[in-house]
N, C-alpha and C positions, 0 to 999 in steps of 0.2 A: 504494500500500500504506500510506501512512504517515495517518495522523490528521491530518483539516484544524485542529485544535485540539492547546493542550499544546505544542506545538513550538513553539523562539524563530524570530524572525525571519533569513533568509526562507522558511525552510520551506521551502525548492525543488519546485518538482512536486508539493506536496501534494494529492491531490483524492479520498483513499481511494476509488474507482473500480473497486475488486476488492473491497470491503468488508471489509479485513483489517483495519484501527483501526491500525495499527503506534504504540506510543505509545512517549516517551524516553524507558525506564527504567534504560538504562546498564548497566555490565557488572560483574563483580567481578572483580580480578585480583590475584598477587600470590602467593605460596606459603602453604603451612602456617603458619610463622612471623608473616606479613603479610600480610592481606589487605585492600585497598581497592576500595570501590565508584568507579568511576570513569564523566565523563559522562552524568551520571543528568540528565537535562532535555535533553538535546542530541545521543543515538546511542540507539539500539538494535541489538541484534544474538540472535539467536535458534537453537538446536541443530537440527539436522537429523535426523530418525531414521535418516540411514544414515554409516557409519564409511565416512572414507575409506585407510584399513588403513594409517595412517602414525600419527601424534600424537596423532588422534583427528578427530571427527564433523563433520563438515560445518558450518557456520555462513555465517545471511544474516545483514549489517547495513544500517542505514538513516543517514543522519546529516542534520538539518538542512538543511544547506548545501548535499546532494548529492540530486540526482534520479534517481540510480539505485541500487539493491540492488547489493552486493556481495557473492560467495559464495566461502567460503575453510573450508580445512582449521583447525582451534585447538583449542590443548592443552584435554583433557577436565577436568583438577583447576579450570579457571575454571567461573564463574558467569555465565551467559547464559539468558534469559528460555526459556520454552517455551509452545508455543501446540500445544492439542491442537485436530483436527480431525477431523470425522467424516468418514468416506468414504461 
């Protein structure tokens, strides 16, 4: 998933191979008061169209270092990329 480009060293498992581009654009976190962009060259992580009825929506992330996607529940008030796709 993740873009053979853009990403530091070592990139792990890069070979976009699903043709998804996954690129590092990092996440925004932090409340109302404060909010920081965080990891912007080195993670991504993206919303899912479906609520898992707790905190809020689904989220895949990717990170440099790691060769596999992870998928977890995260609070809806942060900033996480979206990727629309056609069916």
């Amino acid at each position: 998933m993740k873009s053979t480009a853009l990403w530091p060293s070592p990139n792990t498992d890069a070979t976009n191979s699903s043709g998804f581009t996954a690129l590092p654009a990092g996440i925004r976190e932090g409340s109302a008061l404060s909010w920081s962009f965080n990891a912007i060259g080195t993670y991504c992580s993206w919303w899912s169209s479906t609520d898992n009825g707790t905190i809020g929506p689904w989220q895949c992330s990717l990170t440099y270092a790691g060769g596999s996607a992870f998928i977890t529940s995260y609070d809806r008030t942060a900033g996480l990329s979206v990727r629309c796709v056609k069916d």
